[in-house]
C-alpha positions as CSV (number, residue, x, y, z in Angstrom):
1,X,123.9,59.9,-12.6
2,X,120.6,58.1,-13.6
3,X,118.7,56.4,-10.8
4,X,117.6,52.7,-12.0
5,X,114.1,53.6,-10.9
6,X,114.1,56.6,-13.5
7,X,114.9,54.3,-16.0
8,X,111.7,54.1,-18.4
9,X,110.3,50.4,-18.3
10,X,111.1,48.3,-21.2
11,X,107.3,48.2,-23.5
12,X,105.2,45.2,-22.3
13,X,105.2,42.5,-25.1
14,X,101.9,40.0,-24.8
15,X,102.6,36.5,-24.9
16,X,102.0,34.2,-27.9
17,X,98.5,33.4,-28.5
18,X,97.6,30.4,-26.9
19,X,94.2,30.1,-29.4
20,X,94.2,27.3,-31.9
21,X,94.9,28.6,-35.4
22,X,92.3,28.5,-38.0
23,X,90.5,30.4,-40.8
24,X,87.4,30.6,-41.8
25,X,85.9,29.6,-45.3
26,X,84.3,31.2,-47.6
27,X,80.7,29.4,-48.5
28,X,78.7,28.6,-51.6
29,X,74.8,29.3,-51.2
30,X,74.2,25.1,-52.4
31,X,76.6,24.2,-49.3
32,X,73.4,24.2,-46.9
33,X,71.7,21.9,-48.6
34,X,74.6,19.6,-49.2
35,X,75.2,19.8,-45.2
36,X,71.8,18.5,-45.0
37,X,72.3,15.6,-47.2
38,X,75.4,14.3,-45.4
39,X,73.3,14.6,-42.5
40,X,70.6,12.7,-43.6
41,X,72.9,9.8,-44.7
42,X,74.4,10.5,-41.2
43,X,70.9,9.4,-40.2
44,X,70.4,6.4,-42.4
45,X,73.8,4.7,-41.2
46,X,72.8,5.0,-37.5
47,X,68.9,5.0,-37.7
48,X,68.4,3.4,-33.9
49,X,71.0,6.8,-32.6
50,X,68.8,9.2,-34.4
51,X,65.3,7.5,-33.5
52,X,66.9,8.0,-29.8
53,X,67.4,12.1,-30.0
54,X,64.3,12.6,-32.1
55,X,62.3,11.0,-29.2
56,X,63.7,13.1,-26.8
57,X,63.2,16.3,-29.4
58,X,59.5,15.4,-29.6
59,X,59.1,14.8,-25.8
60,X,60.4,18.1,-25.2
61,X,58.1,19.9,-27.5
62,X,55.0,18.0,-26.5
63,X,56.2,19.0,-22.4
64,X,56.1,22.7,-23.6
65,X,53.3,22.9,-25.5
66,X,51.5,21.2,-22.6
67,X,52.6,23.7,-20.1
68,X,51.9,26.7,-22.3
69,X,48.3,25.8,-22.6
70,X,47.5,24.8,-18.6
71,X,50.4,27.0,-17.0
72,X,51.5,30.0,-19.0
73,X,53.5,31.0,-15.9
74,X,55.8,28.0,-16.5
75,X,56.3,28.3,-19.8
76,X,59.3,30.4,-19.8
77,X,61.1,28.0,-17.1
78,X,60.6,24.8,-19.0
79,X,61.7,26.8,-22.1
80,X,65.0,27.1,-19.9
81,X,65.2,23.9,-19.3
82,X,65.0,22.8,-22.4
83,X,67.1,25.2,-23.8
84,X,70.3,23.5,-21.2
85,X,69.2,20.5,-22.0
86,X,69.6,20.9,-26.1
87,X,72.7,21.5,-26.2
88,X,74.0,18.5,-24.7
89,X,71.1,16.3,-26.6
90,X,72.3,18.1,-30.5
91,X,76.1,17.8,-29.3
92,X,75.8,13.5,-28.9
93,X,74.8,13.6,-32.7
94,X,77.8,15.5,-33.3
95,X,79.6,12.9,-31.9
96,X,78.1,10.3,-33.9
97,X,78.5,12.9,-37.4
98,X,82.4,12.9,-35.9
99,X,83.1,9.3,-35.3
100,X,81.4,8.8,-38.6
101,X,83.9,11.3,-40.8
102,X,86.6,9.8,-38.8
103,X,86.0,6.6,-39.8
104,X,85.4,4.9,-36.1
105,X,82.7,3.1,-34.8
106,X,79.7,4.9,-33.0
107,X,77.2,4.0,-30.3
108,X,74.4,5.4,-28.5
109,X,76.5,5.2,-24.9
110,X,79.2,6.8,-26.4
111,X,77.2,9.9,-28.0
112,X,75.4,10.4,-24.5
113,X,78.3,11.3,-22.5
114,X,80.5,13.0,-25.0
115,X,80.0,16.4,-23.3
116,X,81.8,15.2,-20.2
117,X,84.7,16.1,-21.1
118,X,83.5,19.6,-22.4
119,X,81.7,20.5,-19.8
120,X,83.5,23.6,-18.4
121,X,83.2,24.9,-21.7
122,X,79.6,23.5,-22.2
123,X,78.3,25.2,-18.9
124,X,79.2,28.7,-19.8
125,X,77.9,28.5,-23.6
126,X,74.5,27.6,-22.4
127,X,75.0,29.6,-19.2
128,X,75.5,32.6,-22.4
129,X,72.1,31.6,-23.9
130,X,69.7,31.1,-20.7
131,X,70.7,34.5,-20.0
132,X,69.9,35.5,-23.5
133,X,66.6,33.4,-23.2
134,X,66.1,35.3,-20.2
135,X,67.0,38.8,-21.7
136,X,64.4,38.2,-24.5
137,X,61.7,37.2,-21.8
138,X,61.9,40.5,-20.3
139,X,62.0,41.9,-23.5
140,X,59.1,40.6,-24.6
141,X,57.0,41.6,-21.4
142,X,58.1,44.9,-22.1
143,X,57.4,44.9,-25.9
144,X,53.4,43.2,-24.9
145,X,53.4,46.4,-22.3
146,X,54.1,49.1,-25.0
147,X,52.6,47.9,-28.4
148,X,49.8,46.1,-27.5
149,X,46.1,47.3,-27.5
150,X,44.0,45.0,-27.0
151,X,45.0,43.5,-23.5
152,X,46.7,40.7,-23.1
153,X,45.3,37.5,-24.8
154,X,44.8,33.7,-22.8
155,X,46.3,31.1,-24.2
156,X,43.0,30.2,-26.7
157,X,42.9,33.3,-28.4
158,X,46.8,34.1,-29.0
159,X,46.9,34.0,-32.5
160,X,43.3,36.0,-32.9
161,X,44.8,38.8,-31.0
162,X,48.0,39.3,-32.2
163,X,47.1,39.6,-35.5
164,X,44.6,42.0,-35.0
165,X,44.7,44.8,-36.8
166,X,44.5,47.5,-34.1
167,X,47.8,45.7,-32.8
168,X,50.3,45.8,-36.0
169,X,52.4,48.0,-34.2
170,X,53.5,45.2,-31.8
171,X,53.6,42.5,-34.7
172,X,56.6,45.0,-36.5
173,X,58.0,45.6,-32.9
174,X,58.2,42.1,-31.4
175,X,59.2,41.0,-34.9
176,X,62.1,43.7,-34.6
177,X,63.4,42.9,-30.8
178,X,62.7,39.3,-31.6
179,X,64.5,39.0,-34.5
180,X,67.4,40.6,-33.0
181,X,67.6,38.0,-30.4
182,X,67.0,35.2,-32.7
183,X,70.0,36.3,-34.7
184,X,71.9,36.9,-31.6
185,X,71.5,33.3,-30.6
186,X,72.3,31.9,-33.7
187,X,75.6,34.0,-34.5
188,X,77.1,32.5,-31.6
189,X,76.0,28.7,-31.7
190,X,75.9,28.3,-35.3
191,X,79.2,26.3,-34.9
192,X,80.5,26.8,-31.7
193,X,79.4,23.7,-30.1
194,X,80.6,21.3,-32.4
195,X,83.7,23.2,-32.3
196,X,84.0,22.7,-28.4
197,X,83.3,19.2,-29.3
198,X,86.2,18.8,-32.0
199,X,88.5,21.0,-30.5
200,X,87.9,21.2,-27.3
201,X,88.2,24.9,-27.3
202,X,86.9,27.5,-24.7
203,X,83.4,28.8,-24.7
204,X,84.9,32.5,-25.7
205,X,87.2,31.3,-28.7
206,X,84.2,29.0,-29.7
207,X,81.7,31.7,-29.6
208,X,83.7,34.8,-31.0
209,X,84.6,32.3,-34.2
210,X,81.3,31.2,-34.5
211,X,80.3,35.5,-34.9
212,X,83.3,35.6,-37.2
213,X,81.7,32.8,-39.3
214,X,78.3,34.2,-39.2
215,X,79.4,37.7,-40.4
216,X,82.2,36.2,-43.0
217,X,79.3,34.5,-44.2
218,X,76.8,36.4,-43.7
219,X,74.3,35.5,-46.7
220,X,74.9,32.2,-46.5
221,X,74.5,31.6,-42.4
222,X,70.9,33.7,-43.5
223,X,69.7,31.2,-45.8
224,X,70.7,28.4,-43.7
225,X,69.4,29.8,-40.7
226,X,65.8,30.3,-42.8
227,X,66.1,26.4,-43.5
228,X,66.9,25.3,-39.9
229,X,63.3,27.8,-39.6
230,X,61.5,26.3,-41.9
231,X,62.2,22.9,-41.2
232,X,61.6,23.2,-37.2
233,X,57.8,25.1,-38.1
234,X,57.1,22.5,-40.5
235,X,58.3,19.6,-38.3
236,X,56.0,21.3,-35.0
237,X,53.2,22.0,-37.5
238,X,52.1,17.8,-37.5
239,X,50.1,16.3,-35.0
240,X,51.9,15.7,-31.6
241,X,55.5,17.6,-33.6
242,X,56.1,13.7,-35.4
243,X,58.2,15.7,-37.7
244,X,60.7,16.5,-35.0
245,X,61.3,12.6,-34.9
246,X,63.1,13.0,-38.5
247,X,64.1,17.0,-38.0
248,X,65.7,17.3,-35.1
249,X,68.5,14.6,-35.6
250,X,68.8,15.7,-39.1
251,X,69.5,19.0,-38.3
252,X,72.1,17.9,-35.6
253,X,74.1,15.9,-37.8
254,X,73.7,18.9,-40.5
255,X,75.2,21.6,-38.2
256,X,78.4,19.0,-37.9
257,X,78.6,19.4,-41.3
258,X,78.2,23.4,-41.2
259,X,81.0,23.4,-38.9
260,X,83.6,21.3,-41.0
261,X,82.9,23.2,-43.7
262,X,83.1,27.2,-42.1
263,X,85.8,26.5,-40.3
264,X,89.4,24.7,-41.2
265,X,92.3,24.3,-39.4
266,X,96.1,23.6,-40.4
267,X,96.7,20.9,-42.9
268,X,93.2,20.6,-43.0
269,X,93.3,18.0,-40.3
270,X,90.7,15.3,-39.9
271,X,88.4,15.0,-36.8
272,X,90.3,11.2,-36.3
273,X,93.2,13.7,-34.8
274,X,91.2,14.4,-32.0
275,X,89.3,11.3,-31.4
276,X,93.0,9.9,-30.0
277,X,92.5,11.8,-26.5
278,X,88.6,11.0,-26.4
279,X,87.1,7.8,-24.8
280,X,86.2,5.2,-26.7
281,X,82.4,4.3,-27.6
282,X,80.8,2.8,-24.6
């Protein structure tokens, strides 16, 4: 006679995926530049809203740059700083780009303290990319240590020494390791954010579709992440980073679009679905 506890156990069957459904589009290489133009009419329809974040864009570049050249030592902590503090600054213009779509009203109050209900998720994103910040620092110190031969520059004469030629070994290596993080870094925020925002999602789910949008795409995410370059240098390359007034809320309200386009959901549902549970403008 069998003994119950010879018995084999019955095969374990995981539970139902609790992750919201959706797939991920396939892009054109004009989308990016459409994505900009909605978020430059984005812009136009709530000038006072983007004036707001472009300040505080500006402010932060200016606090940077101003610690880099009399503190050095600082640099990297502020750099954290701002990097938690973006986040939650780029994800109020999603709100606005939202409520916009959607068809209901936006206000400044409103796109200030959209993240609290996202916060959980929030916190660990950017808790993800300060240690990636952080990663690349030390990476960095270590790649100046190795590669670099003409000892280590002050703050005046950084981009005389880099570039000289006795030190083109560093240029190609911290190009490399740098790179690598840069793409890192964008892979997993390209539309994750505004997808916690919309969907409310969890920081894993959020980031592991914004990878799977990056390497569907992968040509595409390229050439929009050489725009969102291009326009940043160009915007910190004017006196006191004015362009970052105009850039910086422009290319919030254009990642909005990035995201509604990569990624769709089940009956191609409208962001108003999800505005029912939010709270109202303020």
């Amino acid at each position: 006679m069998t003994s119950p506890l010879d018995a084999e156990p019955a095969p374990y069957i995981p539970p139902p995926s609790e992750a919201p459904r959706k797939s991920v589009a396939t892009l054109a290489w004009g989308e990016p530049l459409q994505w900009l133009l909605r978020g430059l009419q984005d812009m136009q329809a709530h000038p006072g809203i983007a004036l707001f974040y472009g300040v505080a864009f500006t402010t932060m570049a200016l606090v940077l740059g101003a610690v880099f050249r009399s503190s050095p030592e600082y640099t990297m902590t502020i750099a954290s700083g701002c990097l938690l503090v973006g986040p939650f600054l780029a994800m109020g213009l999603y709100e606005v780009s939202r409520r916009r779509e959607a068809g209901t009203p936006a206000s400044l109050g409103g796109s200030i303290t959209c993240w609290d209900q996202h916060l959980g998720s929030m916190a660990m994103l950017v808790l993800v990319l300060i240690v990636l910040e952080l990663l690349w620092g030390r990476a960095s110190l270590v790649v100046f240590a190795v590669f670099f031969n003409t000892g280590m520059p002050s703050t005046t004469g950084v981009v005389q020494a880099v570039f000289n030629p006795d030190n083109l070994e560093f240029v190609l290596a911290y190009g490399v390791v740098g790179g690598g993080f840069a793409l890192l870094v964008f892979a997993l925020s390209v539309v994750s954010i505004p997808m916690i925002l919309d969907r409310d999602t969890d920081a894993v789910f959020a980031a592991i579709t914004s990878i799977e949008v990056f390497l569907c795409n992968l040509g595409v995410m390229l050439w929009w992440g050489a725009l969102l370059s291009g326009l940043l240098v160009g915007a910190l390359m004017l006196p006191w980073h004015a362009g970052l007034l105009v850039v910086g809320p422009l290319l919030g309200h254009a990642t909005w679009h990035a995201y509604r386009a990569s990624v769709q959901w089940p009956g191609q549902e409208s962001p108003s679905d999800s505005l029912e549970n939010s709270s109202p403008p303020a």
